[in-house]
C-alpha positions as a printed Julia matrix, in Angstrom:
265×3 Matrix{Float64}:
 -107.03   44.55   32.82
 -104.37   47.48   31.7
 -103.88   47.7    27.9
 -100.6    47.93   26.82
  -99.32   51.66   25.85
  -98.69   52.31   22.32
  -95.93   51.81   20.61
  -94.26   55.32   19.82
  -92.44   54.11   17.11
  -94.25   55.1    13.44
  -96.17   52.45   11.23
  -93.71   50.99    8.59
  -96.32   50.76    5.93
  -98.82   53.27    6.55
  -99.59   54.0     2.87
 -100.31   49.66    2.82
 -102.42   50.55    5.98
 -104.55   53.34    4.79
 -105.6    51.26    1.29
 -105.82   47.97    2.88
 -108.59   49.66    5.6
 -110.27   51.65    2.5
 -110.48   48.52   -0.26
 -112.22   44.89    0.41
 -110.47   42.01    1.64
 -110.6    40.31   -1.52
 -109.6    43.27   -4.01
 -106.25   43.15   -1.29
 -106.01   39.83   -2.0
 -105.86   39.66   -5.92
 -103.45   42.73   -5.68
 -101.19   40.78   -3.82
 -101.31   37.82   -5.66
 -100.56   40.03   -8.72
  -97.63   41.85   -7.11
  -95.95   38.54   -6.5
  -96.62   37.2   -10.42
  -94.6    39.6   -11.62
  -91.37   39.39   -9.49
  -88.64   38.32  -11.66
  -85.76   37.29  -10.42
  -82.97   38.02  -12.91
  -79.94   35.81  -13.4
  -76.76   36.66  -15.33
  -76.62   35.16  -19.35
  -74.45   32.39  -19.52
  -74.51   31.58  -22.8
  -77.49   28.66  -22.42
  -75.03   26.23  -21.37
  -72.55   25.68  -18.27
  -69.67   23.61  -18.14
  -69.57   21.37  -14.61
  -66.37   19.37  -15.07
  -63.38   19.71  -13.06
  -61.21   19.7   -16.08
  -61.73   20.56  -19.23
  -60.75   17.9   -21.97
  -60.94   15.0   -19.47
  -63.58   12.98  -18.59
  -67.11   13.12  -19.4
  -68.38   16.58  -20.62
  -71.94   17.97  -19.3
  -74.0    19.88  -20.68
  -76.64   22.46  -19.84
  -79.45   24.32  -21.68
  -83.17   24.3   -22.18
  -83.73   20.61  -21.43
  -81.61   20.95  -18.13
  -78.48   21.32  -16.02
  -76.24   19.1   -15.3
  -76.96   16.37  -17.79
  -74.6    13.98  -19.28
  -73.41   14.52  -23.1
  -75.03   11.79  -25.25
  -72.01   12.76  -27.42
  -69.54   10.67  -25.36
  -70.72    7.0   -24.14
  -69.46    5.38  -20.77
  -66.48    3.97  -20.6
  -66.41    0.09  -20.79
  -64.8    -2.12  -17.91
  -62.62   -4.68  -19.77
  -63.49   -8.17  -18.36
  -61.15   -9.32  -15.58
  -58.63  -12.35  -16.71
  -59.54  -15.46  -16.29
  -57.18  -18.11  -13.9
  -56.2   -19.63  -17.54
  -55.2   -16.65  -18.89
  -53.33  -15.6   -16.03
  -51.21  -18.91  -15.75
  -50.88  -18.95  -19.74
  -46.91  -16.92  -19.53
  -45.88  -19.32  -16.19
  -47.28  -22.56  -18.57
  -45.55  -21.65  -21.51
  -42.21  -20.55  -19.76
  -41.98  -24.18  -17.85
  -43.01  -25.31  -21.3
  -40.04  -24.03  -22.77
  -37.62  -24.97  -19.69
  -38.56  -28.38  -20.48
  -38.01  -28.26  -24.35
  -34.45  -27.02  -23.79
  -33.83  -29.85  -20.72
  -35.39  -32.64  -22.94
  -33.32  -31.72  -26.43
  -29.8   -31.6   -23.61
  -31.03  -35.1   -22.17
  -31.13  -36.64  -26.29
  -28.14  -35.21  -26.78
  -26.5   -36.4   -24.01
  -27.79  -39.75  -24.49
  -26.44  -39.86  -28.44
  -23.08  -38.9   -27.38
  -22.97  -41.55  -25.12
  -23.7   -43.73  -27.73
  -21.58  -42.9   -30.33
  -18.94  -42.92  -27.38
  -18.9   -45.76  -26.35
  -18.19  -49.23  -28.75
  -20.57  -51.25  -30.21
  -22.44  -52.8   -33.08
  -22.86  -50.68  -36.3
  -26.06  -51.76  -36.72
  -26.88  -50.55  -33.05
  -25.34  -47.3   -33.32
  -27.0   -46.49  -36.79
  -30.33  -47.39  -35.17
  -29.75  -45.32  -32.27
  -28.17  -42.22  -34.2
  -31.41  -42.12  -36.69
  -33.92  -42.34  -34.15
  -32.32  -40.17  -31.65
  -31.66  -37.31  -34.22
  -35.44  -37.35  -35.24
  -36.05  -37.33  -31.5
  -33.82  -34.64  -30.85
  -35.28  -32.5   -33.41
  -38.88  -32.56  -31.87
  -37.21  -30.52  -28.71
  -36.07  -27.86  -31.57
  -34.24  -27.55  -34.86
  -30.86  -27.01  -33.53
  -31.3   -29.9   -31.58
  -31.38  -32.13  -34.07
  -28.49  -30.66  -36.75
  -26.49  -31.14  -33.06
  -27.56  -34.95  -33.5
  -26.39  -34.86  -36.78
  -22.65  -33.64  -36.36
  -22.79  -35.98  -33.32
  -22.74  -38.98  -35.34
  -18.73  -38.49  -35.99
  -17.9   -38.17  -32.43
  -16.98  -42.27  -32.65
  -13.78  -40.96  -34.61
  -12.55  -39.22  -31.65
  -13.91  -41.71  -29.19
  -10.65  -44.41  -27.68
  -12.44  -47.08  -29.33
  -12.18  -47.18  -33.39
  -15.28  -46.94  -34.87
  -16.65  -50.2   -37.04
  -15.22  -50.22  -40.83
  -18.73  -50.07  -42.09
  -19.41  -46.3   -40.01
  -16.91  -44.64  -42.63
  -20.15  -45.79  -45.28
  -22.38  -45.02  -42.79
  -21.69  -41.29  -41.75
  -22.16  -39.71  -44.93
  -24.49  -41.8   -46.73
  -27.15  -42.08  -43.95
  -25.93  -38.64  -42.75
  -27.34  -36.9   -46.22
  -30.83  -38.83  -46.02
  -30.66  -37.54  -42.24
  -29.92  -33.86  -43.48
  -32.24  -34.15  -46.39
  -35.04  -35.29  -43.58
  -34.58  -32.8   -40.96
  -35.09  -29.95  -43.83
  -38.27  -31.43  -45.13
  -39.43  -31.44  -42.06
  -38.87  -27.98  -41.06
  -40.71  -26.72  -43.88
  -44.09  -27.4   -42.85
  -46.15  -29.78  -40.41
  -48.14  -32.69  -39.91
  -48.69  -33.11  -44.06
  -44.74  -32.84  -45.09
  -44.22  -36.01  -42.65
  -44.47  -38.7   -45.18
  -42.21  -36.75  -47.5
  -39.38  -36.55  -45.34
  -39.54  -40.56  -44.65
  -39.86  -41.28  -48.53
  -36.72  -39.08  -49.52
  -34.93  -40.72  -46.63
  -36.21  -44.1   -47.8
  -35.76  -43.64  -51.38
  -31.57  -42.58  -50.73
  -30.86  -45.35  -49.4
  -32.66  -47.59  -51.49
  -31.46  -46.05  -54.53
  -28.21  -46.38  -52.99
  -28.85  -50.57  -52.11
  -29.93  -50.75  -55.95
  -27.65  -48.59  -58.22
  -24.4   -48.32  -55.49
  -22.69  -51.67  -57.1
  -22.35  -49.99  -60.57
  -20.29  -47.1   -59.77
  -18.57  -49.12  -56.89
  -18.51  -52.7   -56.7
  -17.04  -52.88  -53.17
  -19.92  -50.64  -51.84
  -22.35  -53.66  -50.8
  -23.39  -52.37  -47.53
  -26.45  -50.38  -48.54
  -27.36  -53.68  -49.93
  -27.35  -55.3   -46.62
  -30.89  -56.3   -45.41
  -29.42  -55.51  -41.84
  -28.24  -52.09  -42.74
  -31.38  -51.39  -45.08
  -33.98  -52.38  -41.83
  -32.27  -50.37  -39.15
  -32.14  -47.44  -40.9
  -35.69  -47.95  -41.98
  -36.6   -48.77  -38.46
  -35.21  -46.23  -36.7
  -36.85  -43.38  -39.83
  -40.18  -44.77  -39.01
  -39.99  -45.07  -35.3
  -39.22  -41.04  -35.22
  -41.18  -39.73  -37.7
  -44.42  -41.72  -35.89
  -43.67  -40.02  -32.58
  -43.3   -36.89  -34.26
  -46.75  -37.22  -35.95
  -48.45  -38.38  -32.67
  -46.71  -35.29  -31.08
  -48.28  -32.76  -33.63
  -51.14  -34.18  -33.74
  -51.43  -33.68  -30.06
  -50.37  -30.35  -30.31
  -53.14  -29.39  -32.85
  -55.67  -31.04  -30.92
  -54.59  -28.9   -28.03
  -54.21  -25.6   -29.03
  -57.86  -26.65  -30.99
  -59.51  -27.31  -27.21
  -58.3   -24.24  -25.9
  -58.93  -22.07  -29.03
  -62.55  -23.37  -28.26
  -63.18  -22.83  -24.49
  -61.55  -19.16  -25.01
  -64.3   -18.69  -27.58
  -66.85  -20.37  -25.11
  -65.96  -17.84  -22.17
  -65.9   -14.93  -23.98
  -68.84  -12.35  -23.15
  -71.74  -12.01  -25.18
């Protein structure tokens, strides 16, 4: 077999050559292994810490040093993911918006109804029941509702049919309780209730029992008739007006409680 002829080209490490073929294999060894323990690589000084966020000032900073690179600042916590609405919440504006559509339709619908009464001819005792309990009505639908009601109850002087002799007693005396109701009323809730019915009762009462002695012909607030349709009519609106707040508180107390229920821990 032919050997191959020698390279011509001279021996890259010949000084590496010449000690490796004069020292032991393991004295070569350990000098190598100390060569390559002290190779440093150098890096440039940045300051101990390096900056890795796209923009500065927004979002989440990093931080870098001798515990590590790239590690999130404990500085700043993660943003929290609000909880997504829930189908109740999200139908609350469309509830309350047909809510109100049908406030405003019902208070129009009393209103129409009372002018049709006081209209058209009648009884006196009719048309005072109807005009008391109609106003209170009215005035569950909203305030200016029922102050409408009130100035309604002289539409019978414009109406082709005269009005009954007794309605030019009725208007203002029973109109003044009315007022006097409807203000009570507005001033608070559910606990004012019975106030408003006692100063409409007691009006008219002291009216039936002291009238005669600053005008003997005034005898209808006297009247038994007159005295119970008034009365009727009070107590017939003021009791749907305290089933309807009640209702109302017990309501808004249910869903007070199941908001509370679903929120988060």
């Amino acid at each position: 077999m032919t050997k191959p002829p020698a390279s011509d080209l001279p021996d890259p490490h010949p000084a590496a050559t010449s000690q490796a073929g004069s020292r032991p294999a393991s004295e070569v060894t350990s000098l190598t292994v100390a060569d390559a323990d002290q190779t440093v690589v150098t890096r440039p000084d940045v300051g101990g810490a390096v900056n890795l966020s796209k923009n500065s000032g927004e979002g989440d900073d990093w931080e870098a040093g001798e515990t590590g690179l790239g590690r999130p600042s404990p500085a700043r916590a993660a943003p929290l993911h609000s909880p997504l609405p829930t189908h109740a919440e999200q139908d609350r504006p469309h509830r309350a918006r047909f809510l109100g559509f049908l406030r405003v339709l019902g208070g129009w619908a009393v209103l129409g109804l009372l002018a049709y009464v006081m209209w058209s001819p009648g009884e006196w005792q009719n048309s005072l029941l109807l005009w008391v309990a109609l106003v209170i009505l009215a005035d569950e639908f909203g305030g200016w509702f029922g102050y409408m009601g009130l100035l309604l109850g002289g539409l019978g002087y414009l109406s082709p049919s005269l009005p009954p002799a007794q309605w030019l007693i009725i208007l203002p005396l029973v109109g003044g309780a009315l007022m006097a109701l409807l203000l009570v009323k507005h001033s608070g809730g559910v606990l004012v209730l019975p106030f408003a019915g006692l100063i409409f009762a007691g009006t008219l009462l002291a009216v039936a029992r002291f009238g005669t002695k600053f005008d003997p012909t005034l005898k209808l607030p006297s009247d038994d008739v007159f005295l119970r349709s008034a009365l009727m009519a009070m107590a017939a609106g003021l009791g749907f007006s305290l089933v309807r707040q009640l209702a109302g508180l017990y309501l808004r107390r249910r869903e007070r409680r199941a908001a509370y229920v679903a929120q988060p821990a």
